[in-house]
C-alpha positions as CSV (number, residue, x, y, z in Angstrom):
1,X,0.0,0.0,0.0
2,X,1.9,3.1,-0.9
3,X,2.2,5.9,1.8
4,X,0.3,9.0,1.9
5,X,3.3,11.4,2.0
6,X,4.9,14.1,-0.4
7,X,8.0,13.5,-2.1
8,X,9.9,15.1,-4.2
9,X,13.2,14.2,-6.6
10,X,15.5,16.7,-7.4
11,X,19.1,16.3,-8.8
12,X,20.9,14.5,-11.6
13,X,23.6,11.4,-12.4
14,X,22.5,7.7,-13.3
15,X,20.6,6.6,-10.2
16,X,18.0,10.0,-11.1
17,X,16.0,8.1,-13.4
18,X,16.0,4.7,-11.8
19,X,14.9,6.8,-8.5
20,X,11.7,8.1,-10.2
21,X,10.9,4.6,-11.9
22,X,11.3,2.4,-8.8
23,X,9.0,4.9,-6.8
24,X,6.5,5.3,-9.5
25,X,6.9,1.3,-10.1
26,X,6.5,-0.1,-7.1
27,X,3.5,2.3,-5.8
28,X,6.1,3.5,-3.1
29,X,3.8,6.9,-2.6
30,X,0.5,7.5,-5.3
31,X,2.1,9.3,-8.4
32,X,-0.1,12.9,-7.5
33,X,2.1,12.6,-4.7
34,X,5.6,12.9,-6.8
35,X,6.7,16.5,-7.3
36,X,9.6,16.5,-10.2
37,X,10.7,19.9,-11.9
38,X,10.1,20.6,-15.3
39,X,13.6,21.5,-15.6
40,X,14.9,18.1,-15.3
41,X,13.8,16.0,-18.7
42,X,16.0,13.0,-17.4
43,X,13.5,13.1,-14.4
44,X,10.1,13.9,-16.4
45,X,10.8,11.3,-18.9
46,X,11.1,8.6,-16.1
47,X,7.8,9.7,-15.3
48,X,6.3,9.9,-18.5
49,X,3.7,7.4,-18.2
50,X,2.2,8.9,-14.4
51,X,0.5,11.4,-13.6
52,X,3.0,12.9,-11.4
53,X,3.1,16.9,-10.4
54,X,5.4,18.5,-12.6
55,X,6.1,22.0,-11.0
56,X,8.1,25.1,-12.5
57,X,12.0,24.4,-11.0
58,X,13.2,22.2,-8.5
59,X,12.8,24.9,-5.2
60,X,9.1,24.7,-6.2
61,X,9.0,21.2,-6.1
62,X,10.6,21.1,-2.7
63,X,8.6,23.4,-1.3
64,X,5.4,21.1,-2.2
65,X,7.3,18.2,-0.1
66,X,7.6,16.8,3.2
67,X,10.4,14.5,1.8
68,X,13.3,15.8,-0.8
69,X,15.3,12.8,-2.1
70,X,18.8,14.5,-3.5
71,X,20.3,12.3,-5.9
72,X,23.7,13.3,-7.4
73,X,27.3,12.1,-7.6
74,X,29.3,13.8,-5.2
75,X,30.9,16.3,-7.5
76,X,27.4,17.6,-8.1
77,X,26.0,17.5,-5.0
78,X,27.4,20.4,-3.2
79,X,25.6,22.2,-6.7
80,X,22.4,20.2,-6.0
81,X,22.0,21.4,-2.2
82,X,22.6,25.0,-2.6
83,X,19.9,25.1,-4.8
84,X,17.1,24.0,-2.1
85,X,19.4,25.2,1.1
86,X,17.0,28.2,1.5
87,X,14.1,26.3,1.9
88,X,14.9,23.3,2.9
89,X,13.5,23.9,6.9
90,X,11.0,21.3,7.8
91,X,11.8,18.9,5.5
92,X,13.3,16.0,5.6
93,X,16.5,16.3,3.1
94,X,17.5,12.9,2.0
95,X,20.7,12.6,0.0
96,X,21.6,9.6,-2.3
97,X,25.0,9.4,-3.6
98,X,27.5,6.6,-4.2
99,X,30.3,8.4,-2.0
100,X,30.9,7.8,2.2
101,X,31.6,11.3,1.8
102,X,28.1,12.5,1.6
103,X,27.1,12.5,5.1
104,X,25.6,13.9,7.6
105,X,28.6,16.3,8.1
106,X,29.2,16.8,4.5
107,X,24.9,18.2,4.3
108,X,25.2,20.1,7.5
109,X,28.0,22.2,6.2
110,X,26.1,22.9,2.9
111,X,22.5,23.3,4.3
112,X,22.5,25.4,7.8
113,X,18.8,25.6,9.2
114,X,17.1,23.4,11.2
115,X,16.4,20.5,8.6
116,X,16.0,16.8,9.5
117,X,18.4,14.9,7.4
118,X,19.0,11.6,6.2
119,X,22.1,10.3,4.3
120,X,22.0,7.6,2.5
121,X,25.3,5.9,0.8
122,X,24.8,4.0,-1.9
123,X,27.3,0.5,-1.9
124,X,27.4,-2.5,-3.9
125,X,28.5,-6.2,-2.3
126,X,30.6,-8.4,-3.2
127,X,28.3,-9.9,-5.9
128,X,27.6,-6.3,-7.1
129,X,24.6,-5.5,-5.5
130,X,23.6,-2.6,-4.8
131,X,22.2,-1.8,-1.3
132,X,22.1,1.5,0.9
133,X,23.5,2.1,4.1
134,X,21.8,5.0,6.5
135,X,22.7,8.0,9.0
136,X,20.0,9.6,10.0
137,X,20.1,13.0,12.1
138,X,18.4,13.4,15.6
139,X,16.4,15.9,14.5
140,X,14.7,13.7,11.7
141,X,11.0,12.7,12.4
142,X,11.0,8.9,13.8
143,X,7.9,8.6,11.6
144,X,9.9,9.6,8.2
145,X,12.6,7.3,8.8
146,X,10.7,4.2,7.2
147,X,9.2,5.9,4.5
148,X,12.8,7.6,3.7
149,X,14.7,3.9,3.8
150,X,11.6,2.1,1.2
151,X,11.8,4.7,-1.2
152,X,15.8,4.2,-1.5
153,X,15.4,0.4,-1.2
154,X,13.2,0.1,-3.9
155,X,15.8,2.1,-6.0
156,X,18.3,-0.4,-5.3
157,X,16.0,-3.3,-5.7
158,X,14.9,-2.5,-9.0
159,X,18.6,-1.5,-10.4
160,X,19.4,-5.6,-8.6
161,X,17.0,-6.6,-10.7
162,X,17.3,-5.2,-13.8
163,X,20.9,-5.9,-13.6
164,X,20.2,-10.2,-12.9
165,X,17.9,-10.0,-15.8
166,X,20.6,-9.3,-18.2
C-alpha cells in the first residue's frame, strides 16, 4: 500500500531516473504525490507514463514536499544542495550518492537551518549488488525514517534486478 506522503526528486547522475521509476513502479507513494521539476527532462521522462506533479524548477518542487530525495554524484551534489538550502526547513533532506563522503557532516555544512536529514550511501556487495547504508540526524522525524529507507530500497532493488535480468 503506498504511503500518503509528499515526495519530491531533485538532482541529476544515473541513479535519477531509476529513483523516479522504482518509486513510481513499485507504488512506493501514489504518483499525484511525486513532485519532479520541469527543468529536469531525465526526471520527467522517467515519469512519463504517471500522472506525477510536474512543477516550474526544482525549489518549487521542494517546497510542495515533506520528503526531498537528492540524488547526485558527489561532484554535483554540493551544486544540487545549494539550490534547495533556502528552503529546505521542515523537510526531511535525503541525500543519495555513491560516496561515504556524503554524510551527515558533509549536508550540514552545505545546508545550515534546522532541517531533518538523512544520508543515504549507496554500496554495492561483493556480488555487485547494490544496497544502501543510512545515518539519520536526531532531528529527523522517527515517523519519516521508514518511509525515507523504502523509497531508497526500492531504488536499489529494482537497479538488482534489472541488472540479474541481463
Amino acid at each position: 500500500m503506498p504511503q500518503n506522503i509528499m515526495v519530491s526528486v531533485i538532482g541529476e547522475g544515473e541513479y535519477m531516473p531509476w529513483m523516479v521509476r522504482a518509486i513510481l513502479s513499485r507504488e512506493i507513494i501514489p504518483p499525484r504525490n511525486l513532485f519532479l521539476s520541469a527543468k529536469n527532462k531525465v526526471a520527467c521522462e522517467a515519469a512519463q507514463s504517471y500522472p506525477v506533479s510536474i512543477c516550474e524548477d526544482d525549489l518549487s518542487a521542494l517546497i510542495k514536499c515533506e520528503i526531498a530525495l537528492i540524488v547526485a554524484p558527489k561532484r554535483e551534489m554540493s551544486t544540487e544542495l545549494a539550490k534547495i538550502a533556502g528552503s529546505a526547513q521542515k523537510r526531511v533532506i535525503v541525500t543519495v550518492c555513491d560516496n561515504e563522503q556524503v554524510n551527515l557532516a558533509y549536508v550540514a555544512e552545505r545546508i545550515t537551518t534546522a532541517t531533518e536529514f538523512i544520508a543515504a550511501v549507496l554500496h554495492r556487495n561483493e556480488h555487485g549488488a547494490l544496497y544502501a547504508t543510512y545515518e539519520i540526524s536526531q532531528k529527523a522525524r522517527l515517523f519519516l525514517h521508514q518511509p525515507c529507507r523504502d523509497l531508497v530500497d526500492a531504488m536499489c532493488n529494482m537497479v538488482n534486478e534489472e541488472r540479474v535480468a541481463f
